[in-house]
PDB file with one MODEL, atoms N, CA, C and O in Angstrom:
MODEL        1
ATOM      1  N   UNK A   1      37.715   8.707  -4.140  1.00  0.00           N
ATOM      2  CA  UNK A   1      36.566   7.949  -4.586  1.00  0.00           C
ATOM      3  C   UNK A   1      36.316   8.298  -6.052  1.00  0.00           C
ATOM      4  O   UNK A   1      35.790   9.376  -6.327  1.00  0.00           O
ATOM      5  N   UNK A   2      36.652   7.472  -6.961  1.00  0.00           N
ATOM      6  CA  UNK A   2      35.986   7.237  -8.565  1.00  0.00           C
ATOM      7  C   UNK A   2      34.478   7.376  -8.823  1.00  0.00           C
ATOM      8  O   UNK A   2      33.980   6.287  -8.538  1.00  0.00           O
ATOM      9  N   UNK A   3      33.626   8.145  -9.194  1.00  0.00           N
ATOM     10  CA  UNK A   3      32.956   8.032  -9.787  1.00  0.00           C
ATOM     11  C   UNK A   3      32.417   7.433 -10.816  1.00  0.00           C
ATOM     12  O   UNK A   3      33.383   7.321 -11.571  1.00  0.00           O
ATOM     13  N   UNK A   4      31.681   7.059 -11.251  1.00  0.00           N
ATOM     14  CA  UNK A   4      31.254   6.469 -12.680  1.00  0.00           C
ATOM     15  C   UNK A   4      30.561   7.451 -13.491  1.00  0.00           C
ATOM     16  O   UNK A   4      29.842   8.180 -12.808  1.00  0.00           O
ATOM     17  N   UNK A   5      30.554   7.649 -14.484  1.00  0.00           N
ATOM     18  CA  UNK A   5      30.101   8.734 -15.352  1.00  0.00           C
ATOM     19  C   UNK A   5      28.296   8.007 -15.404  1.00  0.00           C
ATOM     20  O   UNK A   5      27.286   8.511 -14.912  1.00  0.00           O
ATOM     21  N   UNK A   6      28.368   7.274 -15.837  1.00  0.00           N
ATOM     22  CA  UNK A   6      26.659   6.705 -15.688  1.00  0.00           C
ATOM     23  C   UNK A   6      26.223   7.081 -14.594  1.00  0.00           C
ATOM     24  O   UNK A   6      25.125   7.631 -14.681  1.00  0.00           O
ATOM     25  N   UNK A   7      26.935   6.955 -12.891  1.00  0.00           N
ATOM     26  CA  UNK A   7      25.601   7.176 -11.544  1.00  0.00           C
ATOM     27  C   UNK A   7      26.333   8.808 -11.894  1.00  0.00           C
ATOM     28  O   UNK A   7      26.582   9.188 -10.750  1.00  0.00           O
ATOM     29  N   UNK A   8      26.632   9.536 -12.504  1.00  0.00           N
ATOM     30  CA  UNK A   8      26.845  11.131 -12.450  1.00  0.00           C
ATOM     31  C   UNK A   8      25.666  11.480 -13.246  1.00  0.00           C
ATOM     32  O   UNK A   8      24.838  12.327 -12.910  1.00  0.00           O
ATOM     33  N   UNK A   9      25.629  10.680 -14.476  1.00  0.00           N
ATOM     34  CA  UNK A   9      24.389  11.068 -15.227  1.00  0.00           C
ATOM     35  C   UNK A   9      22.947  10.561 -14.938  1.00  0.00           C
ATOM     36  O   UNK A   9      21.937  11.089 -15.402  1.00  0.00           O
ATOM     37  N   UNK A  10      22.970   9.369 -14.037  1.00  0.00           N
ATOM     38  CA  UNK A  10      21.766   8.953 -13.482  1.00  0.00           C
ATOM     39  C   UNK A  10      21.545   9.711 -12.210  1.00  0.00           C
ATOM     40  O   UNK A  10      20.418   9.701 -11.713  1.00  0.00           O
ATOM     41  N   UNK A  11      22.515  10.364 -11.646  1.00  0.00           N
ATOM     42  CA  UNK A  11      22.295  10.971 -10.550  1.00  0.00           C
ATOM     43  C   UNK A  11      21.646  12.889 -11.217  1.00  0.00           C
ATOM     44  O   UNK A  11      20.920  13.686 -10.623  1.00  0.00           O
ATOM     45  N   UNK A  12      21.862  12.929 -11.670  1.00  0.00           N
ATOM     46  CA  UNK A  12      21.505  14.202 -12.750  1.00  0.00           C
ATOM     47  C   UNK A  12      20.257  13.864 -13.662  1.00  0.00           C
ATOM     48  O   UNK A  12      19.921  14.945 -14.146  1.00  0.00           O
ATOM     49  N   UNK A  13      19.646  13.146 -13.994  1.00  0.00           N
ATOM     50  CA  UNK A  13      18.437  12.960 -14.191  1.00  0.00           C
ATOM     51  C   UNK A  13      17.507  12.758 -12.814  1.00  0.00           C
ATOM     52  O   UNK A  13      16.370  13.220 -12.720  1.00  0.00           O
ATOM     53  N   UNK A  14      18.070  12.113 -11.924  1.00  0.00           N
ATOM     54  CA  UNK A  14      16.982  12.127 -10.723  1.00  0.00           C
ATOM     55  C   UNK A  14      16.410  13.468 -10.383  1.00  0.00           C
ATOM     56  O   UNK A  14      15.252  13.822 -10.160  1.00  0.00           O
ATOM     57  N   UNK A  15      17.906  14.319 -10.411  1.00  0.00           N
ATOM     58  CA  UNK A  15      17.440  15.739  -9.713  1.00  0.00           C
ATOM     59  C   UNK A  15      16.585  16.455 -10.668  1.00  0.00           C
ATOM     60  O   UNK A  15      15.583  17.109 -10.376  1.00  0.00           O
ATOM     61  N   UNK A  16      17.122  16.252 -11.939  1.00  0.00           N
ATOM     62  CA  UNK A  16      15.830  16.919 -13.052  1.00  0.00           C
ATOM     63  C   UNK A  16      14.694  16.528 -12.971  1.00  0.00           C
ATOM     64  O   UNK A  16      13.737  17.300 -13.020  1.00  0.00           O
ATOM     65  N   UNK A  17      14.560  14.958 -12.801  1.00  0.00           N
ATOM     66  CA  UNK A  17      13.053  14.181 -12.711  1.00  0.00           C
ATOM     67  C   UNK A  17      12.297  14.887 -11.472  1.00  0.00           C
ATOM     68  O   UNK A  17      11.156  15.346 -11.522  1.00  0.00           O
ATOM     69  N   UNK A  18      12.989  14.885 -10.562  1.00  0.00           N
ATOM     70  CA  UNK A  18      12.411  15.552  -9.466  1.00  0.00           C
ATOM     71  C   UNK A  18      12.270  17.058  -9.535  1.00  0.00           C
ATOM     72  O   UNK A  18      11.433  17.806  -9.029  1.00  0.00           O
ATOM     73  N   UNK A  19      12.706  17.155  -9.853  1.00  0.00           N
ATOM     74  CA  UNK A  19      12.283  19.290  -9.984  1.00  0.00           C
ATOM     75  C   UNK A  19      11.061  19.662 -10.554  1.00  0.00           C
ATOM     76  O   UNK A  19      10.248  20.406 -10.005  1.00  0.00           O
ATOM     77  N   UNK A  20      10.863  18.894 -12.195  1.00  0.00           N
ATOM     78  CA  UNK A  20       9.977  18.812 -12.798  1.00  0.00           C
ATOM     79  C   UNK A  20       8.661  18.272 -11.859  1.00  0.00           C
ATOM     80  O   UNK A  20       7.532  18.753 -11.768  1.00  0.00           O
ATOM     81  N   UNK A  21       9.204  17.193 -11.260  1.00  0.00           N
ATOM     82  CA  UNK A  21       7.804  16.638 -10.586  1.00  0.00           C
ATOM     83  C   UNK A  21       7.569  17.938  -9.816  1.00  0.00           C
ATOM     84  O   UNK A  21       6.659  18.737 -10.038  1.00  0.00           O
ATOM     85  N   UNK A  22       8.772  18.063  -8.629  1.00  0.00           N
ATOM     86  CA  UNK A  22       7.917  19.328  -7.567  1.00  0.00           C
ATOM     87  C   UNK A  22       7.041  20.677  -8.613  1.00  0.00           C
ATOM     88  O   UNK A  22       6.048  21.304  -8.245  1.00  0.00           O
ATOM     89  N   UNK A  23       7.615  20.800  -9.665  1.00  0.00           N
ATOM     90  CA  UNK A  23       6.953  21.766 -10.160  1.00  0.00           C
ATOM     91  C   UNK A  23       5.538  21.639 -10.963  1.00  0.00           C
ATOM     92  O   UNK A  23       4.545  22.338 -11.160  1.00  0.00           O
ATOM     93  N   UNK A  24       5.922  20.606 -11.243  1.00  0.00           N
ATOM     94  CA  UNK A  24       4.334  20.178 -11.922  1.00  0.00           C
ATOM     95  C   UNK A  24       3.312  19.580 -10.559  1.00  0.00           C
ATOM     96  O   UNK A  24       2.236  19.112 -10.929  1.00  0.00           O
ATOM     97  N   UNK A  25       3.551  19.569  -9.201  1.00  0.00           N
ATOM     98  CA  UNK A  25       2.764  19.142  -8.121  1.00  0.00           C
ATOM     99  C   UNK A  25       2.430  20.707  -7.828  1.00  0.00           C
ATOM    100  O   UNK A  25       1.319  21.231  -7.913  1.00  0.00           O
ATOM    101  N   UNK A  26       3.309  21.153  -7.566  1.00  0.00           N
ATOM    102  CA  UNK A  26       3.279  22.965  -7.428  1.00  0.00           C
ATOM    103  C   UNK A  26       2.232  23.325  -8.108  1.00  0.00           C
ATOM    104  O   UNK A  26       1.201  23.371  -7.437  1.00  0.00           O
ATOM    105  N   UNK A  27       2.126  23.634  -9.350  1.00  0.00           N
ATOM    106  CA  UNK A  27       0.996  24.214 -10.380  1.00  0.00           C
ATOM    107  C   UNK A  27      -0.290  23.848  -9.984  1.00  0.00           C
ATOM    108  O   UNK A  27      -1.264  24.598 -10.057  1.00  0.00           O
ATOM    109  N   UNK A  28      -0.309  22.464  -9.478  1.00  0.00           N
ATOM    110  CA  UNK A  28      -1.679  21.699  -9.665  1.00  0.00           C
ATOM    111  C   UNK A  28      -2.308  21.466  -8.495  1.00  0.00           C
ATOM    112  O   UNK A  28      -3.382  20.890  -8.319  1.00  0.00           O
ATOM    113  N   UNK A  29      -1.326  22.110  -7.437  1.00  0.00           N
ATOM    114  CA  UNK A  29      -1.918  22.162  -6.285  1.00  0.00           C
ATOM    115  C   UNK A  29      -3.102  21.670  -5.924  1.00  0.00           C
ATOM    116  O   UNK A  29      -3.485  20.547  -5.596  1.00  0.00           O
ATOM    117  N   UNK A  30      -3.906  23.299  -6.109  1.00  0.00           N
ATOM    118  CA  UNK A  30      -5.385  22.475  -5.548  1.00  0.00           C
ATOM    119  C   UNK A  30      -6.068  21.735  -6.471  1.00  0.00           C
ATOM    120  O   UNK A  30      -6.991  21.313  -5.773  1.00  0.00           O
ATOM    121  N   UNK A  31      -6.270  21.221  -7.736  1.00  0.00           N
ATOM    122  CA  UNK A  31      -6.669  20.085  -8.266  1.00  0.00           C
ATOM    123  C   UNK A  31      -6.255  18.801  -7.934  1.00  0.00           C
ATOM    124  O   UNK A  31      -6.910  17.785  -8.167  1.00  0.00           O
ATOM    125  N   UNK A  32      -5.261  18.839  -7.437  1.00  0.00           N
ATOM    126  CA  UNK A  32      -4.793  17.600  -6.582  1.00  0.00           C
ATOM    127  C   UNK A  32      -5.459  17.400  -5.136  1.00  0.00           C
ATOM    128  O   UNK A  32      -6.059  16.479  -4.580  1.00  0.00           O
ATOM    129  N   UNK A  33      -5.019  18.859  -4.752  1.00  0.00           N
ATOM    130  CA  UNK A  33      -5.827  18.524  -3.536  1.00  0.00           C
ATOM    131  C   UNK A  33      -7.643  18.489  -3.537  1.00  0.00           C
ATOM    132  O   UNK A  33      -8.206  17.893  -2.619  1.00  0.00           O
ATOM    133  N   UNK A  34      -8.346  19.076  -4.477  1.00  0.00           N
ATOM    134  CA  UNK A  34      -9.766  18.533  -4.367  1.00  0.00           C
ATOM    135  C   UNK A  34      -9.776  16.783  -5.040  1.00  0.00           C
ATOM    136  O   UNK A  34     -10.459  15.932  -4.470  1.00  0.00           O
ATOM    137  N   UNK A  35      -9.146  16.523  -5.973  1.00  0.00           N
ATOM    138  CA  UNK A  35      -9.753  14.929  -6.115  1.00  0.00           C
ATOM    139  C   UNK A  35      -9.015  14.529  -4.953  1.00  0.00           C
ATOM    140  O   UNK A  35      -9.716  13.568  -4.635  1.00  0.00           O
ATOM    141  N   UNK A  36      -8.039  14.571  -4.023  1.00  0.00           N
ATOM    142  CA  UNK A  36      -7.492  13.684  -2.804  1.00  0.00           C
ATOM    143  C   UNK A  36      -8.817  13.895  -2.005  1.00  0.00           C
ATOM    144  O   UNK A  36      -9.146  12.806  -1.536  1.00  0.00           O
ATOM    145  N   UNK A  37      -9.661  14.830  -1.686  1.00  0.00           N
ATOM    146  CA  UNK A  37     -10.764  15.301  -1.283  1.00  0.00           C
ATOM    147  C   UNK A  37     -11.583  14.752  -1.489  1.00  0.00           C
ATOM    148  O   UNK A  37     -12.211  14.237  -0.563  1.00  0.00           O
ATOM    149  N   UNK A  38     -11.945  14.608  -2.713  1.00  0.00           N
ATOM    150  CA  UNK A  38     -13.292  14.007  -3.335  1.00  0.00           C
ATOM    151  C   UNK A  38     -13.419  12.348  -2.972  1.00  0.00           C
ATOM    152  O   UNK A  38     -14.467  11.728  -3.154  1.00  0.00           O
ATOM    153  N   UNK A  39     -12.072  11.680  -2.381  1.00  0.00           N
ATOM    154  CA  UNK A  39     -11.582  10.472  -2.674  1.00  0.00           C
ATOM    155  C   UNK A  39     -11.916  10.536  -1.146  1.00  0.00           C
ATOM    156  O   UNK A  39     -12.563   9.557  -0.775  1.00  0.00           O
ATOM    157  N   UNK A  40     -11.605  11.545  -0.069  1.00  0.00           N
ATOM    158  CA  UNK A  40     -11.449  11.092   1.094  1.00  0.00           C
ATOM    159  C   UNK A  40     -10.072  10.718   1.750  1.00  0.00           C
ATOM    160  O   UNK A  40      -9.931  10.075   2.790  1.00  0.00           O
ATOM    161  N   UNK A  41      -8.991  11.287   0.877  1.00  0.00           N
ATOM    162  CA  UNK A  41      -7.781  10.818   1.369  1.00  0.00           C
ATOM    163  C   UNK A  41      -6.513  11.564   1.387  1.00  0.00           C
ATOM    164  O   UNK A  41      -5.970  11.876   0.327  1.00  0.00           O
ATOM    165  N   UNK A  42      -6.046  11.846   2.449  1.00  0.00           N
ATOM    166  CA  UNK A  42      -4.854  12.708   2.522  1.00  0.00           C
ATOM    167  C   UNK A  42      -5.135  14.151   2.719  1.00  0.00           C
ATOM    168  O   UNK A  42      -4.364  14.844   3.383  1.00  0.00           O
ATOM    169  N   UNK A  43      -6.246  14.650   2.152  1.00  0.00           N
ATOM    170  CA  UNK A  43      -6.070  16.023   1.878  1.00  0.00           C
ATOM    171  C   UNK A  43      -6.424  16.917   3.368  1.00  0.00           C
ATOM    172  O   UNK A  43      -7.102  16.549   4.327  1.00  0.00           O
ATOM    173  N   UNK A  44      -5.902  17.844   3.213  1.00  0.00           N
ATOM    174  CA  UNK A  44      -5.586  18.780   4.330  1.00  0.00           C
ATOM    175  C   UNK A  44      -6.827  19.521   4.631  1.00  0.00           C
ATOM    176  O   UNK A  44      -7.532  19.852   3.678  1.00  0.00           O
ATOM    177  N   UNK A  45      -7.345  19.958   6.369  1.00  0.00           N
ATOM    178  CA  UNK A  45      -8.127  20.828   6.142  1.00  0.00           C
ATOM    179  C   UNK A  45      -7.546  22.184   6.491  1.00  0.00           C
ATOM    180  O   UNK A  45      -6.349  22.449   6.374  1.00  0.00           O
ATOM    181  N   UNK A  46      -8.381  22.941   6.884  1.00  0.00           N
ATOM    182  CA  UNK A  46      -7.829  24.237   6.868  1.00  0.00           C
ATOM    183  C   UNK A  46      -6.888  24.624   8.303  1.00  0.00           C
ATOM    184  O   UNK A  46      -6.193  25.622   8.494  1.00  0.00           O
ATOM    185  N   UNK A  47      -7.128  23.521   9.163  1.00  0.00           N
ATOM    186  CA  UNK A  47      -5.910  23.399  10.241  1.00  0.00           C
ATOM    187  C   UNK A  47      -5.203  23.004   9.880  1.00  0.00           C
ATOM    188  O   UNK A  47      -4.242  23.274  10.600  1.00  0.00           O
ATOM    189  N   UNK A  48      -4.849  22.279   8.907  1.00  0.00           N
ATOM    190  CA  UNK A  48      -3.840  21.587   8.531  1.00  0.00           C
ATOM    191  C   UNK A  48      -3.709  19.708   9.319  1.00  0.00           C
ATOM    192  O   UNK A  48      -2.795  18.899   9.480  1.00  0.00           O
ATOM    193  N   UNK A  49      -5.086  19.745   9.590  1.00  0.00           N
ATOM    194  CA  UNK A  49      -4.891  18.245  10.020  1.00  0.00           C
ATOM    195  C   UNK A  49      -5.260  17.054   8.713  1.00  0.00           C
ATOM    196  O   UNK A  49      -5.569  17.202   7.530  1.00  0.00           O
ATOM    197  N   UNK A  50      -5.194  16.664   8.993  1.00  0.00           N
ATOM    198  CA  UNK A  50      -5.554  15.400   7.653  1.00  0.00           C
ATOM    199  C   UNK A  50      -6.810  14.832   7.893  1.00  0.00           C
ATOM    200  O   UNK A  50      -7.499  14.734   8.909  1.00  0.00           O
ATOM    201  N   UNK A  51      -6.986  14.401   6.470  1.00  0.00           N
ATOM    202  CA  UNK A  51      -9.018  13.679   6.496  1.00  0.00           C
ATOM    203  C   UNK A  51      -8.869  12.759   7.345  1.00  0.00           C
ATOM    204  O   UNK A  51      -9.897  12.452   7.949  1.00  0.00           O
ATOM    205  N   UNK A  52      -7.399  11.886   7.754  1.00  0.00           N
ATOM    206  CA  UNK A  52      -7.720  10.367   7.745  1.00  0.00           C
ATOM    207  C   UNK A  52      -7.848  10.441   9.956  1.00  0.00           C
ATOM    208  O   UNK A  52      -8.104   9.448  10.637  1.00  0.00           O
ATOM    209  N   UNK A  53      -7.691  11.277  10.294  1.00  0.00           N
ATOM    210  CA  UNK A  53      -7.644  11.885  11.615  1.00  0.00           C
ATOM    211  C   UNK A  53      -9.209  11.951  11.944  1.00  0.00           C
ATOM    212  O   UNK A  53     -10.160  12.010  11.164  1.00  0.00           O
ATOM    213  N   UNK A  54      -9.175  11.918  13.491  1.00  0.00           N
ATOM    214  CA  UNK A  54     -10.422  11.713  14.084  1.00  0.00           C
ATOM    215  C   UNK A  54     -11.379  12.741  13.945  1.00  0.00           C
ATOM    216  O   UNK A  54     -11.484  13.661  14.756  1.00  0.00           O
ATOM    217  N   UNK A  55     -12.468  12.536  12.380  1.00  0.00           N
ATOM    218  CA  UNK A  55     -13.574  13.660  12.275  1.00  0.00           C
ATOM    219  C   UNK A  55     -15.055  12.760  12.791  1.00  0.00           C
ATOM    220  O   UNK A  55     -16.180  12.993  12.349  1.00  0.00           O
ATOM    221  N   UNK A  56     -14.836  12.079  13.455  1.00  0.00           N
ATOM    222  CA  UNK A  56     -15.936  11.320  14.070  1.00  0.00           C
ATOM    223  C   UNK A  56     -17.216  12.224  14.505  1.00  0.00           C
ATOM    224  O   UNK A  56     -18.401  12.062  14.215  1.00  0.00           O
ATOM    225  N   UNK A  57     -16.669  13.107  15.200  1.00  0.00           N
ATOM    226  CA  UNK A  57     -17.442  14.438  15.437  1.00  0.00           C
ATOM    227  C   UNK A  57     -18.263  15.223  14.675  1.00  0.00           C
ATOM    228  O   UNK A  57     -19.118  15.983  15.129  1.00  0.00           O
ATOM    229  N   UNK A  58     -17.920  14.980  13.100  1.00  0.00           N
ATOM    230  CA  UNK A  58     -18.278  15.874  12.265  1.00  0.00           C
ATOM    231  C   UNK A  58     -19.785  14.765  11.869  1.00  0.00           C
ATOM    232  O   UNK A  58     -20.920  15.243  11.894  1.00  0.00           O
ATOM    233  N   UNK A  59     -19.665  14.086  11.712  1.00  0.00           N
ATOM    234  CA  UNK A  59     -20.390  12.940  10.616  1.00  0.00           C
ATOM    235  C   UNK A  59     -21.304  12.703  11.690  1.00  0.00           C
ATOM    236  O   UNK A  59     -21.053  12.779  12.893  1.00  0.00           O
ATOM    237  N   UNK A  60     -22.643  12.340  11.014  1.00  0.00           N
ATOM    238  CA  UNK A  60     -24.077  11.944  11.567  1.00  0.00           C
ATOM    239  C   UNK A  60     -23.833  10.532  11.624  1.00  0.00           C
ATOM    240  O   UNK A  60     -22.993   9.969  10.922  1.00  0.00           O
ATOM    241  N   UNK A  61     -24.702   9.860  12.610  1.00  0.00           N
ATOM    242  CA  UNK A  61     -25.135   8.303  12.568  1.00  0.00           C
ATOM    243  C   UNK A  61     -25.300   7.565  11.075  1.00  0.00           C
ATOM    244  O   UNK A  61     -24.708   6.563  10.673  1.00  0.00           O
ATOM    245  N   UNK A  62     -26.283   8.374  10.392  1.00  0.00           N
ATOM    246  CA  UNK A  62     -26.581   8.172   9.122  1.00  0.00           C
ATOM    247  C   UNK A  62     -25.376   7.966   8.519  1.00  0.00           C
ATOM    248  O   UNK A  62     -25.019   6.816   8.266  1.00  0.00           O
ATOM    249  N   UNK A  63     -24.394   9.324   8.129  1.00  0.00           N
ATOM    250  CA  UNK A  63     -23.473   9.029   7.442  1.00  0.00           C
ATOM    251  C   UNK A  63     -22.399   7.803   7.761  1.00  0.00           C
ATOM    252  O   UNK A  63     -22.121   6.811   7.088  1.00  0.00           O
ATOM    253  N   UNK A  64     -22.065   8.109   8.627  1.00  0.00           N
ATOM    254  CA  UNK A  64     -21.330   6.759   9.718  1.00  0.00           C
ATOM    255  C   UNK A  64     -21.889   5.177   8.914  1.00  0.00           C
ATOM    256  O   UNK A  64     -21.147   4.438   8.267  1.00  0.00           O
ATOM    257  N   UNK A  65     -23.708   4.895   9.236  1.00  0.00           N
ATOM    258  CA  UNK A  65     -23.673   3.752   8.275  1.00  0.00           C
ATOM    259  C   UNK A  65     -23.499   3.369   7.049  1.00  0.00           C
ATOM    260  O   UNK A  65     -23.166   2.263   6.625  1.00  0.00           O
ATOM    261  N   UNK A  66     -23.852   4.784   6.237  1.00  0.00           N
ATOM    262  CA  UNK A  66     -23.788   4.801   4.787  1.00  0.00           C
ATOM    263  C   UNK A  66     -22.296   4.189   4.088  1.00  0.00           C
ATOM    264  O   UNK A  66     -22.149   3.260   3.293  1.00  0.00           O
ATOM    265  N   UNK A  67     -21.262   5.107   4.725  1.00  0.00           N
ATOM    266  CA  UNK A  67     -19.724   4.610   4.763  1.00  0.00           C
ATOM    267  C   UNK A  67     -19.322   3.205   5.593  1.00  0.00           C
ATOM    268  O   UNK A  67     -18.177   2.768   5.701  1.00  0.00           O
ATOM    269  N   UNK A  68     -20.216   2.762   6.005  1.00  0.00           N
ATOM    270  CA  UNK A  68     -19.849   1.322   6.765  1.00  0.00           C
ATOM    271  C   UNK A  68     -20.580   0.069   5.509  1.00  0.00           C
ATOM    272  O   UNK A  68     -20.080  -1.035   5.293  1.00  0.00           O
ATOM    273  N   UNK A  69     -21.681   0.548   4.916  1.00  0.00           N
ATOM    274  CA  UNK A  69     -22.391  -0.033   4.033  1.00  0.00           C
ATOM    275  C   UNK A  69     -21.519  -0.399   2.881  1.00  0.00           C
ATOM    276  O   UNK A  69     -21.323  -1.528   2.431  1.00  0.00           O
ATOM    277  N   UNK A  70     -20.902   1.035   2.372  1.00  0.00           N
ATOM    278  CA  UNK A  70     -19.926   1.217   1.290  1.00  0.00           C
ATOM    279  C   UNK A  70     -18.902   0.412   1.383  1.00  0.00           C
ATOM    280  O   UNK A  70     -18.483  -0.212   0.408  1.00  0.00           O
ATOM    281  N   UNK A  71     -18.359   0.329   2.621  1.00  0.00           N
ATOM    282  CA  UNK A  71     -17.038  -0.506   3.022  1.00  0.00           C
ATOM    283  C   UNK A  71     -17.408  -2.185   2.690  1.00  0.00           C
ATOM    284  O   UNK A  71     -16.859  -3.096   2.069  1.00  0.00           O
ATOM    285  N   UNK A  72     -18.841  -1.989   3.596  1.00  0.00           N
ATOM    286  CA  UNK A  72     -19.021  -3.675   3.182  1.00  0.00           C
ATOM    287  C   UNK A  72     -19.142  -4.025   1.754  1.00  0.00           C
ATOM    288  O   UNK A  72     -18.349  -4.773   1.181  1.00  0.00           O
ATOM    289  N   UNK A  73     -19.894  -3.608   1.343  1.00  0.00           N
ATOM    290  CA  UNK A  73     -19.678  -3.577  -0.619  1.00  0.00           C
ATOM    291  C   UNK A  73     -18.859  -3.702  -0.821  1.00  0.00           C
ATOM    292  O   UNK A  73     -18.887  -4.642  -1.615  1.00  0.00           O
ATOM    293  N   UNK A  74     -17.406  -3.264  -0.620  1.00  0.00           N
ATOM    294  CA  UNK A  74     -16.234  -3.002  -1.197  1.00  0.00           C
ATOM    295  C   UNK A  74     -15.504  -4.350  -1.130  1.00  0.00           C
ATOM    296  O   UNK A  74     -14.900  -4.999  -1.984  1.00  0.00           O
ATOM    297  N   UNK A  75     -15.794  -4.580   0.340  1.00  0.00           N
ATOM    298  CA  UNK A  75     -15.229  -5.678   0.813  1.00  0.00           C
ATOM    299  C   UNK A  75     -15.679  -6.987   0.151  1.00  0.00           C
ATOM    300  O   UNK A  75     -14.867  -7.885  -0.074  1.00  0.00           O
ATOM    301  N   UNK A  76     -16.835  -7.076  -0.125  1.00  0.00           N
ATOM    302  CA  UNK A  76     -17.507  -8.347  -0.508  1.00  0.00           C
ATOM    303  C   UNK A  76     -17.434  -8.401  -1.673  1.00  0.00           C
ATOM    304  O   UNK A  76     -17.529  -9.530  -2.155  1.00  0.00           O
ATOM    305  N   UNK A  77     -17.226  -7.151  -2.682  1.00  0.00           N
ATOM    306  CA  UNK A  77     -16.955  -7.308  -3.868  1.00  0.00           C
ATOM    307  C   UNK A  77     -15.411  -7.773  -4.433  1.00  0.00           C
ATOM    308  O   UNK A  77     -15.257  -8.197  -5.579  1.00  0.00           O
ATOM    309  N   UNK A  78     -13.946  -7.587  -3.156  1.00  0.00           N
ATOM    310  CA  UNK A  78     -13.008  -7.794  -3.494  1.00  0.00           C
ATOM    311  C   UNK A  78     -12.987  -9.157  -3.531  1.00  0.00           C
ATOM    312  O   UNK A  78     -12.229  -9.760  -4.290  1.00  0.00           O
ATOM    313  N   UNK A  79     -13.866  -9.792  -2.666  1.00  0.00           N
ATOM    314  CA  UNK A  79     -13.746 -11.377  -1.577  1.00  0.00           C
ATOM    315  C   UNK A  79     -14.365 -12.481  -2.917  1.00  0.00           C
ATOM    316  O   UNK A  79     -14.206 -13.702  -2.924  1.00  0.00           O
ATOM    317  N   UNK A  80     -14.950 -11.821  -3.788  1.00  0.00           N
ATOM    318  CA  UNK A  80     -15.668 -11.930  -5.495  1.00  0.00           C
ATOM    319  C   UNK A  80     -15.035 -12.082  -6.072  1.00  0.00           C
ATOM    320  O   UNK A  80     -15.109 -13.089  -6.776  1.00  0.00           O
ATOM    321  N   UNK A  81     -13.773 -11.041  -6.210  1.00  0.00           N
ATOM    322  CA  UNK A  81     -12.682 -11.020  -7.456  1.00  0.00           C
ATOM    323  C   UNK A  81     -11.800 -11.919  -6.628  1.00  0.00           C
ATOM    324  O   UNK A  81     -11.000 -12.359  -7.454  1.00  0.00           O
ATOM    325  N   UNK A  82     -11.548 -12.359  -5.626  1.00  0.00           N
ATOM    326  CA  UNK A  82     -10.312 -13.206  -5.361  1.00  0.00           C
ATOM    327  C   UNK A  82     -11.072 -14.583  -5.124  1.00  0.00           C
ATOM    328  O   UNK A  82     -10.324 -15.555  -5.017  1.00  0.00           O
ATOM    329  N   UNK A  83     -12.061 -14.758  -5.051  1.00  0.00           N
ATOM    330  CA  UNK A  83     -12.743 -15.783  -5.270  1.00  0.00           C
ATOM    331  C   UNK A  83     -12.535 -16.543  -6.330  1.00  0.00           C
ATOM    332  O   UNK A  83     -12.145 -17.709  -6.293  1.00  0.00           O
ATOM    333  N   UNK A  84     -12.785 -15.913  -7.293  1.00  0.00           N
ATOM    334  CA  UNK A  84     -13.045 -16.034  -9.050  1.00  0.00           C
ATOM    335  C   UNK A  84     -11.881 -16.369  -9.518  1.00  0.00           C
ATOM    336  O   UNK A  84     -11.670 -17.244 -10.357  1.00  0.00           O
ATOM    337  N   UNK A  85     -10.698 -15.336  -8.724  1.00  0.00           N
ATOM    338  CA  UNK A  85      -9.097 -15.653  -9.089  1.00  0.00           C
ATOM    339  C   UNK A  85      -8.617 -16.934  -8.882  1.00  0.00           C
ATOM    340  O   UNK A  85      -7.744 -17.412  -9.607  1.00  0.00           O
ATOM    341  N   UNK A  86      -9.157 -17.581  -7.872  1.00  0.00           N
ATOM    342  CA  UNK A  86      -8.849 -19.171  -7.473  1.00  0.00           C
ATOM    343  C   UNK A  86      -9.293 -19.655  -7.904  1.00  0.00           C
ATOM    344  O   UNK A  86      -8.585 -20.622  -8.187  1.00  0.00           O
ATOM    345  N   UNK A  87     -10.282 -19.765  -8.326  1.00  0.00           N
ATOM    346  CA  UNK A  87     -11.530 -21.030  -8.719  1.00  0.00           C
ATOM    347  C   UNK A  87     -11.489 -21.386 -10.178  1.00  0.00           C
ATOM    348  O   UNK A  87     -12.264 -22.228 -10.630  1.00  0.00           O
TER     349      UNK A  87
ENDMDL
END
């Protein structure tokens, strides 16, 4: 099997591109992981389960509507911008 000198050297930048990334995700760890936090998304708790997993348990009635409120906002504000996009 022939190689091509270009996918040798594109294949050799991937692995550099990627090292660099794992290492610069490495460093920044938990600043990554508090804004994934702050956002509500992905981030790990101290079991190691994920936000997006059943914390139903944790959250009050209150909060429950507040985040249902938010959602509707969100929603009605996208239904705005794609509105506007057609019209």
């Amino acid at each position: 099997m022939v190689f091509d000198r270009n996918l040798l050297i594109g294949f050799a930048a991937g692995v550099v591109v990627g090292l660099v990334g794992y290492k610069f995700v490495s460093s920044h760890k938990e600043q990554i992981e508090a804004k994934l936090q702050g956002l509500g998304v992905g981030a790990n708790n101290a079991d190691g389960a994920t936000a997006c997993e059943d914390t139903s348990s944790e959250l009050t009635l209150e909060d429950l509507e507040a985040q249902k409120e938010r959602l509707e906002d969100l929603i009605a504000e996208q239904q705005q911008k794609q509105n506007g996009a057609q019209g």
